[in-house]
N, C-alpha and C positions, 0 to 999 in steps of 0.2 A: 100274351099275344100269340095267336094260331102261325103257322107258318105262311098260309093266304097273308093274313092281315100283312104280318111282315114285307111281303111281297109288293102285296098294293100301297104300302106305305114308299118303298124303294122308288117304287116306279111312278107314284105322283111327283116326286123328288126331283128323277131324271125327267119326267115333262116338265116340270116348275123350273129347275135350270135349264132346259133347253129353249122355252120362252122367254128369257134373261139374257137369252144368250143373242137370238135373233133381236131381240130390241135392241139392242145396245153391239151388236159387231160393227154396225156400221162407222161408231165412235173410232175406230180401231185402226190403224195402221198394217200391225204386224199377226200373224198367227203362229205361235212359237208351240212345237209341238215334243215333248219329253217320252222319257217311256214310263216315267209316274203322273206324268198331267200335259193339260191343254192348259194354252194362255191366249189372251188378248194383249196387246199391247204397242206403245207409242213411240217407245224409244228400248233397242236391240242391243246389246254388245254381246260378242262370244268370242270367247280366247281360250285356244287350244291350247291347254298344259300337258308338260310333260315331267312325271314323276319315276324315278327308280323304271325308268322305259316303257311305264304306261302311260296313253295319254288319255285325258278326262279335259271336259268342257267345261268353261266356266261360264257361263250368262248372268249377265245384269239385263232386267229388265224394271222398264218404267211406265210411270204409268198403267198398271197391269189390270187385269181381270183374268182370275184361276178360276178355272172349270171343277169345279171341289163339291160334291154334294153337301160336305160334313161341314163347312166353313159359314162358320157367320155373318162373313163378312168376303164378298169373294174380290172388291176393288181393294187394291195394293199398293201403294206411292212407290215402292220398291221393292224388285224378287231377286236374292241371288240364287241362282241354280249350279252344281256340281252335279255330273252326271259321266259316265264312262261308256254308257249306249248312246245309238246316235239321237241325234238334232235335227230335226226340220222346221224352220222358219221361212214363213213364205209372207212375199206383202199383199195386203188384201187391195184387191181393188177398189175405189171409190167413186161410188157413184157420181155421177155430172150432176151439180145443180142446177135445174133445168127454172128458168122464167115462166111463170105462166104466159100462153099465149093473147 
């Protein structure tokens, strides 16, 4: 495999997940963002630990979908995350379902 091919291989990948990604956020709740990955998700928890006076986060998430090229499978019933960089978790907005006129 040339280094092109490699290339356009990557990069059908990243538009094939980013198609995945627009159809299905609106499922979503929450947008939980790490400094290894992006999440989708329904149900949040984060608890600040503190170890030997470092502190690290701890998230449980539910319900999930990870932003992961490599994954087979990127819906998840349950994610635990440990992480010592920071966290941004935002709620996504949801659209009004509107009646037809």
């Amino acid at each position: 495999m040339s280094p092109e091919d490699l290339e356009n291989y990557e990069a059908e990948l990243e538009l094939s997940l980013y198609r995945e990604y627009k159809d299905i956020v609106g499922q979503f709740t929450y947008l939980v963002e790490t400094d290894r990955r992006m999440y989708l998700a329904n149900g949040v928890e984060m608890t600040p630990r503190n170890a030997d006076g470092e502190v690290y986060f701890e998230l449980r998430l539910t319900d999930a979908w990870a932003w992961d090229l490599h994954r087979p499978s990127r819906f998840v019933k349950q994610v635990r995350v440990i992480t010592f960089k920071d966290v941004n978790i935002e709620e996504l907005e949801q659209p009004e379902l509107r009646l037809p006129e």
